[in-house]
Backbone atoms as SQL, in Angstrom:
CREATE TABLE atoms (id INTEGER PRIMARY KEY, chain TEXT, resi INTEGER, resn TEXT, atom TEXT, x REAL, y REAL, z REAL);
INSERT INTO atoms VALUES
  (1, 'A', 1, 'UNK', 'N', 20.290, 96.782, 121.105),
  (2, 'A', 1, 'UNK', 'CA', 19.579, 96.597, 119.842),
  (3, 'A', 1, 'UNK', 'C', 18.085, 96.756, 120.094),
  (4, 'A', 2, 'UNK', 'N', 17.163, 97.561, 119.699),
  (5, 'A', 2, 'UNK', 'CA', 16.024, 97.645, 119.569),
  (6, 'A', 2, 'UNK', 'C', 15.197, 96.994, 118.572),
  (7, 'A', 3, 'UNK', 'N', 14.209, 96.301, 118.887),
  (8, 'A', 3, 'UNK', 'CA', 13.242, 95.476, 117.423),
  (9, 'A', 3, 'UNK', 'C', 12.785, 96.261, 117.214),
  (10, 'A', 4, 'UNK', 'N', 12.499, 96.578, 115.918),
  (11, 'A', 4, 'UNK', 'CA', 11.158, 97.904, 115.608),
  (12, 'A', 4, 'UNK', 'C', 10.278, 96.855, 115.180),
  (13, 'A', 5, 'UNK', 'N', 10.153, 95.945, 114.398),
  (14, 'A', 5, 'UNK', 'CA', 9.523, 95.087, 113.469),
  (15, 'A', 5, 'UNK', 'C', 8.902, 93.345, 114.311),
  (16, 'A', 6, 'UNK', 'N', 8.777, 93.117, 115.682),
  (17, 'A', 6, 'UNK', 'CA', 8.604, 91.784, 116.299),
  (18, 'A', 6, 'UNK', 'C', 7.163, 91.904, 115.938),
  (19, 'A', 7, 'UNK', 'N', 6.700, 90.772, 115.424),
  (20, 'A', 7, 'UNK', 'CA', 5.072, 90.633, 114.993),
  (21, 'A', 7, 'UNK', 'C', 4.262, 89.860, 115.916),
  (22, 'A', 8, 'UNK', 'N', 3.270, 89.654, 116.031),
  (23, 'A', 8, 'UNK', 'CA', 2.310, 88.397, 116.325),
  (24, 'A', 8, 'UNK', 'C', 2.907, 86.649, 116.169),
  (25, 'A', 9, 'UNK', 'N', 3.345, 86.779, 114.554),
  (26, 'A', 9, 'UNK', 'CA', 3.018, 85.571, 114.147),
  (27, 'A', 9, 'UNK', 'C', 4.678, 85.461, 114.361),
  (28, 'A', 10, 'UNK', 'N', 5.308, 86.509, 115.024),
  (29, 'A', 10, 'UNK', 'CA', 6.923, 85.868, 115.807),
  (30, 'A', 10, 'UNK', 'C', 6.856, 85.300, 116.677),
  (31, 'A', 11, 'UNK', 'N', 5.959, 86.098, 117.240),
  (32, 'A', 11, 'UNK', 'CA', 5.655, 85.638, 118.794),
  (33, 'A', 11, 'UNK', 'C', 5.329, 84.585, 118.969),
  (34, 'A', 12, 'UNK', 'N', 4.255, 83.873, 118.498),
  (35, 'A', 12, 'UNK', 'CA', 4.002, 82.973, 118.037),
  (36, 'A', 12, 'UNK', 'C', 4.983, 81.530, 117.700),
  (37, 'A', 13, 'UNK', 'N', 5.801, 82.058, 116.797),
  (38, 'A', 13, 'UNK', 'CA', 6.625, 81.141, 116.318),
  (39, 'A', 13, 'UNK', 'C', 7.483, 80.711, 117.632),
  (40, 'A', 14, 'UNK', 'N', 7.969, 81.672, 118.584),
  (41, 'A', 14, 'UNK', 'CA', 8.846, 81.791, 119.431),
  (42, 'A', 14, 'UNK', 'C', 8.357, 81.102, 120.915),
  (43, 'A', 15, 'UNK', 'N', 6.719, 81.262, 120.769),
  (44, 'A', 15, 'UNK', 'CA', 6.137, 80.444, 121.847),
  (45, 'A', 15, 'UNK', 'C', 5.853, 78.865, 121.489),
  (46, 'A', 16, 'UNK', 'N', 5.530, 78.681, 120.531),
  (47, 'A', 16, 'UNK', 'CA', 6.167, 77.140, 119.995),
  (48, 'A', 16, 'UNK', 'C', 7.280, 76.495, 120.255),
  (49, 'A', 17, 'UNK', 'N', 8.070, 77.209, 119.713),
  (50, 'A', 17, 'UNK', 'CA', 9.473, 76.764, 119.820),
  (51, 'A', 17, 'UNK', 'C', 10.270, 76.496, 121.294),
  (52, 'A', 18, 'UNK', 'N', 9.664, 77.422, 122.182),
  (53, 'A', 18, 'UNK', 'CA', 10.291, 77.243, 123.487),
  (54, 'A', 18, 'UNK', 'C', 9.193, 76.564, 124.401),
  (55, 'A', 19, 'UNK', 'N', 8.188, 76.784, 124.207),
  (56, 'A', 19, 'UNK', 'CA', 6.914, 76.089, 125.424),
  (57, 'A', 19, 'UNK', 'C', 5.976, 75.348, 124.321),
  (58, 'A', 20, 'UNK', 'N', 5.807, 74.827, 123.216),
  (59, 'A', 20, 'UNK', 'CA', 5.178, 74.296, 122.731),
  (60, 'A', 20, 'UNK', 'C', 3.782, 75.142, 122.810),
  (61, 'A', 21, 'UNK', 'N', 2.612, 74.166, 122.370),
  (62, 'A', 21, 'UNK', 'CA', 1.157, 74.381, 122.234),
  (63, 'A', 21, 'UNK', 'C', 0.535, 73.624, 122.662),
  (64, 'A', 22, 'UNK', 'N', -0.812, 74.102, 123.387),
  (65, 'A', 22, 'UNK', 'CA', -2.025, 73.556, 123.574),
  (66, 'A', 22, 'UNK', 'C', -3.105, 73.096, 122.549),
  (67, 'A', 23, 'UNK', 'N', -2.833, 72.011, 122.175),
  (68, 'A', 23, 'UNK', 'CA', -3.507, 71.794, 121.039),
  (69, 'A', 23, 'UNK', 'C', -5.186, 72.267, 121.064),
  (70, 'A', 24, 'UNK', 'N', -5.851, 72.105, 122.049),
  (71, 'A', 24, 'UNK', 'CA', -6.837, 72.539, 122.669),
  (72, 'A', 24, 'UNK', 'C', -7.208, 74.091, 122.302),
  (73, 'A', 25, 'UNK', 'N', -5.844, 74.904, 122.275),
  (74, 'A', 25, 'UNK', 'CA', -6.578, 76.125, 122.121),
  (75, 'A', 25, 'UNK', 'C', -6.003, 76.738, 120.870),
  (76, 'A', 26, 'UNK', 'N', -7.003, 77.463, 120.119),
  (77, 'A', 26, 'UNK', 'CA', -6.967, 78.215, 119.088),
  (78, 'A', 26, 'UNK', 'C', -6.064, 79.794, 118.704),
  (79, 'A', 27, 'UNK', 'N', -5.016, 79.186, 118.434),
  (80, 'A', 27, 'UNK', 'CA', -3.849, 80.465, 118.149),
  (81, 'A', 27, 'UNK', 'C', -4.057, 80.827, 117.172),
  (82, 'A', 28, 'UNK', 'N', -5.016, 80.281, 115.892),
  (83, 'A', 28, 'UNK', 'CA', -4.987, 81.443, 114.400),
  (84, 'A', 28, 'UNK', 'C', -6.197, 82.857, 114.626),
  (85, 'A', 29, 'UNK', 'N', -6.509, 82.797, 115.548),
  (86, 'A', 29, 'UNK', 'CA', -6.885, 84.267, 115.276),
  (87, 'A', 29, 'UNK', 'C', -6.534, 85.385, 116.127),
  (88, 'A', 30, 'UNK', 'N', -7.055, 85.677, 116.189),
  (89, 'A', 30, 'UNK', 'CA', -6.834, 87.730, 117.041),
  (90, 'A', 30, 'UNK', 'C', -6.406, 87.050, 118.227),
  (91, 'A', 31, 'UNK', 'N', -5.564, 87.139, 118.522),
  (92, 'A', 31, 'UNK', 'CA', -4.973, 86.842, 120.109),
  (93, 'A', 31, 'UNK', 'C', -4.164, 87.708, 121.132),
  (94, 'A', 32, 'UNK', 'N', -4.046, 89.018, 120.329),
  (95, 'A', 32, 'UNK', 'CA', -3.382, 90.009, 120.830),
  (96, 'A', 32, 'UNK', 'C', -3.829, 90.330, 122.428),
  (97, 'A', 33, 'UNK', 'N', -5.346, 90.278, 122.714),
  (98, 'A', 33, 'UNK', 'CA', -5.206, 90.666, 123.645),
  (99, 'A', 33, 'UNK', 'C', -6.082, 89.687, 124.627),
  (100, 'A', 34, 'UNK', 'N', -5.910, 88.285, 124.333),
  (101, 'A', 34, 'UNK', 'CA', -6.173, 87.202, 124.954),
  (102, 'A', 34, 'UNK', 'C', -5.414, 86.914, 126.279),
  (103, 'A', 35, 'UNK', 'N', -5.617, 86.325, 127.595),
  (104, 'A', 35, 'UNK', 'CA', -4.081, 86.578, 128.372),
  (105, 'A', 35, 'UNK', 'C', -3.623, 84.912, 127.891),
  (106, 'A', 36, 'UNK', 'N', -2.367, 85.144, 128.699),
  (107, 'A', 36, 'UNK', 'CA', -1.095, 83.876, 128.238),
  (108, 'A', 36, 'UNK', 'C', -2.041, 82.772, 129.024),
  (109, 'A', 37, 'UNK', 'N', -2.565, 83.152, 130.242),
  (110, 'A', 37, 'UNK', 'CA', -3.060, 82.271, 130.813),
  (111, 'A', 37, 'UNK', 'C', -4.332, 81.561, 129.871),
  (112, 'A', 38, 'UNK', 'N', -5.518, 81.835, 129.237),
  (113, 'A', 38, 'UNK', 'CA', -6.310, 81.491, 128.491),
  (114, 'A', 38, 'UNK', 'C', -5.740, 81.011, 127.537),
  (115, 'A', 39, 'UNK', 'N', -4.611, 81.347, 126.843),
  (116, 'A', 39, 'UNK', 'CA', -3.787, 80.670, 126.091),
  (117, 'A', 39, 'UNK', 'C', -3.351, 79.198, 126.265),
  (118, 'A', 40, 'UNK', 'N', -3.291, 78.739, 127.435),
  (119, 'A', 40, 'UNK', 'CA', -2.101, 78.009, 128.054),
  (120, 'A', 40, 'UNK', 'C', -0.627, 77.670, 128.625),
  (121, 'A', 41, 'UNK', 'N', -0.094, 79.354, 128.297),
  (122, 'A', 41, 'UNK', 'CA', 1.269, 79.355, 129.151),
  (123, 'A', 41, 'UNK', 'C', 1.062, 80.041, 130.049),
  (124, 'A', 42, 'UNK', 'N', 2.590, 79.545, 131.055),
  (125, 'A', 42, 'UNK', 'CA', 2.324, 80.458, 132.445),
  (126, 'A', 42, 'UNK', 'C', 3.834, 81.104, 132.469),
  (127, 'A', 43, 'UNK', 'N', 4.015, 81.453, 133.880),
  (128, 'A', 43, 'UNK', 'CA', 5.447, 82.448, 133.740),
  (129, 'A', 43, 'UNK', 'C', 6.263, 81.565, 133.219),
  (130, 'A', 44, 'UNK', 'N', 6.667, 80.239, 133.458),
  (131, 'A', 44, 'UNK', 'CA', 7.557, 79.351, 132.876),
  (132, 'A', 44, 'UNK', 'C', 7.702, 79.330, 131.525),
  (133, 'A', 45, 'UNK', 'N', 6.589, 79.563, 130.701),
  (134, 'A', 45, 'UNK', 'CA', 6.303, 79.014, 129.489),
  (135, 'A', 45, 'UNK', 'C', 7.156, 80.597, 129.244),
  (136, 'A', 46, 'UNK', 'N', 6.597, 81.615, 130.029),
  (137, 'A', 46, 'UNK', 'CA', 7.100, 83.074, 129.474),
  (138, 'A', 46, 'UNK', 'C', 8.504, 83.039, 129.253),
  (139, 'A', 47, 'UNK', 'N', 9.083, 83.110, 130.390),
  (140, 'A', 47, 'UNK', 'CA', 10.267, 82.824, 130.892),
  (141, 'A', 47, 'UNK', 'C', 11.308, 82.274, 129.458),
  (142, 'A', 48, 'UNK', 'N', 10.982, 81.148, 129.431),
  (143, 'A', 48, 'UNK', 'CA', 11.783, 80.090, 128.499),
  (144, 'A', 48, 'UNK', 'C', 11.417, 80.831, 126.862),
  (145, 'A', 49, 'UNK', 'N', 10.325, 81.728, 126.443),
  (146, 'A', 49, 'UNK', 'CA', 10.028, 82.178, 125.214),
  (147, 'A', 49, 'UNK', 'C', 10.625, 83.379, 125.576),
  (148, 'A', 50, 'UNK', 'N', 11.230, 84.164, 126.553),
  (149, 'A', 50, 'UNK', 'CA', 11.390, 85.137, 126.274),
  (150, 'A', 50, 'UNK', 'C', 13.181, 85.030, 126.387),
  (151, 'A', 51, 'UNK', 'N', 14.107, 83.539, 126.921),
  (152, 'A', 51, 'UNK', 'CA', 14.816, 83.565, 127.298),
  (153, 'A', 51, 'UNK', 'C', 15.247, 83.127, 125.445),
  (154, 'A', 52, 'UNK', 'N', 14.241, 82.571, 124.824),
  (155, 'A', 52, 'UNK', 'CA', 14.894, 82.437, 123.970),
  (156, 'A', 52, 'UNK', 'C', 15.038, 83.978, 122.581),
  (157, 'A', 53, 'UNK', 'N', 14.010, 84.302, 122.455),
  (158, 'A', 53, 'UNK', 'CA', 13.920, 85.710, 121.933),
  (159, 'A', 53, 'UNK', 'C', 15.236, 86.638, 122.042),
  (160, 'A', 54, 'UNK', 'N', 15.382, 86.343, 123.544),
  (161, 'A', 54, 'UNK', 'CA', 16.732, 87.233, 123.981),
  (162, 'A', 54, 'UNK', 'C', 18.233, 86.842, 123.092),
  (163, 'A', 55, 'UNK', 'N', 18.117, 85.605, 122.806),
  (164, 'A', 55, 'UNK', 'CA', 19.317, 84.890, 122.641),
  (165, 'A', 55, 'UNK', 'C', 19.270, 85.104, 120.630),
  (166, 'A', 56, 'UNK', 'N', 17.704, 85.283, 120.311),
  (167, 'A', 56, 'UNK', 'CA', 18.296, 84.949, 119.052),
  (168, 'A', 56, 'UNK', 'C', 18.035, 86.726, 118.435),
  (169, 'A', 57, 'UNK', 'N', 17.568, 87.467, 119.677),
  (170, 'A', 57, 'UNK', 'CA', 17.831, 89.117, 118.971),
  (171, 'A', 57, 'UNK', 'C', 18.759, 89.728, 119.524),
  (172, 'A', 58, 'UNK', 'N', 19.310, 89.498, 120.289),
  (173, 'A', 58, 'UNK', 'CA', 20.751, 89.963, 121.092),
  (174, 'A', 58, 'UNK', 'C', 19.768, 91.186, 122.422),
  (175, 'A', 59, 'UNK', 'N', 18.329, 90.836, 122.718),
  (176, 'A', 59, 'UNK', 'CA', 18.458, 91.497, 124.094),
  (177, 'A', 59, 'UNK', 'C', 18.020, 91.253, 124.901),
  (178, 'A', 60, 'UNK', 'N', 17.724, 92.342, 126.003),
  (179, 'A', 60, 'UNK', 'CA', 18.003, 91.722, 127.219),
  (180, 'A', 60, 'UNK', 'C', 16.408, 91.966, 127.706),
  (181, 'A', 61, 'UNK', 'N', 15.737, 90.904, 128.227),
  (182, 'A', 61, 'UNK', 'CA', 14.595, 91.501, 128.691),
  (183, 'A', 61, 'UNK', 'C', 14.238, 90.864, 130.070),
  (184, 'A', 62, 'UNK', 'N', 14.027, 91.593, 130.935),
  (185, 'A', 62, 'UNK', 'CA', 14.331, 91.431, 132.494),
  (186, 'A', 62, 'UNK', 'C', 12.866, 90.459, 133.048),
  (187, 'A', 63, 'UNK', 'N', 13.348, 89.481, 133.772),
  (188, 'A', 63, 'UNK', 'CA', 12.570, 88.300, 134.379),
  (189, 'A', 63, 'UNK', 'C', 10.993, 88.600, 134.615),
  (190, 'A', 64, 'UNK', 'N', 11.465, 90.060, 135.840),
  (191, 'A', 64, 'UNK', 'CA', 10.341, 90.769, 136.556),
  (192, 'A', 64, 'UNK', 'C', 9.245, 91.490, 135.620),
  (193, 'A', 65, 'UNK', 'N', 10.139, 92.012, 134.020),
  (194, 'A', 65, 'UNK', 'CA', 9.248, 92.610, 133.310),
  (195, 'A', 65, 'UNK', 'C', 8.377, 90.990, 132.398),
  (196, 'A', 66, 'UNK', 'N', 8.957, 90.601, 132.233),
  (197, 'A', 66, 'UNK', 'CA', 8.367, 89.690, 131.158),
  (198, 'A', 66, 'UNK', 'C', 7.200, 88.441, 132.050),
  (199, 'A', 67, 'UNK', 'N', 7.151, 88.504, 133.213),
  (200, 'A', 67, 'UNK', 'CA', 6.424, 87.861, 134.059),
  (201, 'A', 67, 'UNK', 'C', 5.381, 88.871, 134.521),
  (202, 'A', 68, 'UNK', 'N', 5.462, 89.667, 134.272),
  (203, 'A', 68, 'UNK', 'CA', 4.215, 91.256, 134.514),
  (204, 'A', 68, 'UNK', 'C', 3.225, 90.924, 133.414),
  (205, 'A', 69, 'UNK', 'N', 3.645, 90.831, 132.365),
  (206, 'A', 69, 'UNK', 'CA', 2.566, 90.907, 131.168),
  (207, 'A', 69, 'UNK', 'C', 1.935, 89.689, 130.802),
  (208, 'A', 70, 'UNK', 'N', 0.511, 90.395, 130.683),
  (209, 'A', 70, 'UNK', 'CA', -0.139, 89.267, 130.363),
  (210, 'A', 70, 'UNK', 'C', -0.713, 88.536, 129.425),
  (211, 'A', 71, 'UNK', 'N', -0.666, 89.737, 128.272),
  (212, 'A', 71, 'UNK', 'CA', -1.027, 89.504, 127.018),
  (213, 'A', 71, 'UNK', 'C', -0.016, 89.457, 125.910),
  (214, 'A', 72, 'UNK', 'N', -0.472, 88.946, 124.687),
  (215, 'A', 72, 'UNK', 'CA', 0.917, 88.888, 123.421),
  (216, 'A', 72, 'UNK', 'C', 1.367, 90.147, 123.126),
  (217, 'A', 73, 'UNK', 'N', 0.088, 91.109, 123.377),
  (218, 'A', 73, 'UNK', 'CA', 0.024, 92.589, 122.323),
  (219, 'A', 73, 'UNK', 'C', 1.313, 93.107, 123.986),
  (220, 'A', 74, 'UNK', 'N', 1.123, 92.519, 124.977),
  (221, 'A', 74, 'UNK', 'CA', 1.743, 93.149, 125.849),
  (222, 'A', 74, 'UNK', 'C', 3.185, 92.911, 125.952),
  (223, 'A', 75, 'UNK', 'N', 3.331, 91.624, 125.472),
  (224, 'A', 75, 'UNK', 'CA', 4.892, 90.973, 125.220),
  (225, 'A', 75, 'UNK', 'C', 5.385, 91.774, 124.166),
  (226, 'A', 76, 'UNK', 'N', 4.701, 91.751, 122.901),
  (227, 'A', 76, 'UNK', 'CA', 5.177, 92.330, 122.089),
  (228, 'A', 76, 'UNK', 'C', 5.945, 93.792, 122.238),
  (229, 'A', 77, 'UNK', 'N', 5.093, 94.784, 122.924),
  (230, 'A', 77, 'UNK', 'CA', 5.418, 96.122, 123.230),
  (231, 'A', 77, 'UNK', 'C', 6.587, 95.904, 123.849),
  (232, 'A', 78, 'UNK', 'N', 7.171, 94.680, 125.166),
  (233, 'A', 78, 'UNK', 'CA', 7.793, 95.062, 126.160),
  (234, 'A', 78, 'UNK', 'C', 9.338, 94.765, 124.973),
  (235, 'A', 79, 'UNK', 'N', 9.419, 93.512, 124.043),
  (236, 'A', 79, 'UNK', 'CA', 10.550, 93.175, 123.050),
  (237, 'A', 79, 'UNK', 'C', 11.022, 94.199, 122.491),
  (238, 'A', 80, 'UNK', 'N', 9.880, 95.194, 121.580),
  (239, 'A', 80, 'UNK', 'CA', 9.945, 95.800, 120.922),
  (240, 'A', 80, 'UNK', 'C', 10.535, 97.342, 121.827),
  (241, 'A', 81, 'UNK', 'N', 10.164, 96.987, 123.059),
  (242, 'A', 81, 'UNK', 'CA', 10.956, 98.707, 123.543),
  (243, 'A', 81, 'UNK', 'C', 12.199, 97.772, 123.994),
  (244, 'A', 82, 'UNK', 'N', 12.806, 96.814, 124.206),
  (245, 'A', 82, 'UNK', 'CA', 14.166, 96.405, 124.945),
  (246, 'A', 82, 'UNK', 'C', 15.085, 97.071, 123.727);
């Protein structure tokens, strides 16, 4: 199954939901190309948001790739090509 359509404000939703938030840092604006780290998640936080993504779009997105990227705009691309 390919996403054509995974947004920001999925991503978003999906990094909440599995690693929570840093209340500390500011997620309503342009964050596309902020890294996860300035954000406040790390591979774990990735890991667990991307383990869940997988589960609720039916794919598969590999450990090694989703621990490479560092940005949202970069997560996004990697969902959106699985």
């Amino acid at each position: 199954m390919t996403i054509t359509a995974f947004t920001l404000d999925d991503l978003k939703k999906a990094l909440f939901s599995a690693a929570g938030a840093d209340e500390g840092i500011d997620m309503a604006g342009d964050i596309l190309d902020r890294s996860f780290t300035e954000l406040g998640y790390d591979s774990l936080a990735l890991l667990e948001t991307a383990a869940l993504i997988s589960r609720e779009h039916g794919i598969a997105l590999e450990d090694d790739a989703v621990t490479a990227v560092t940005t949202p705009r970069e997560l996004i691309a990697l969902i959106t090509s699985a």
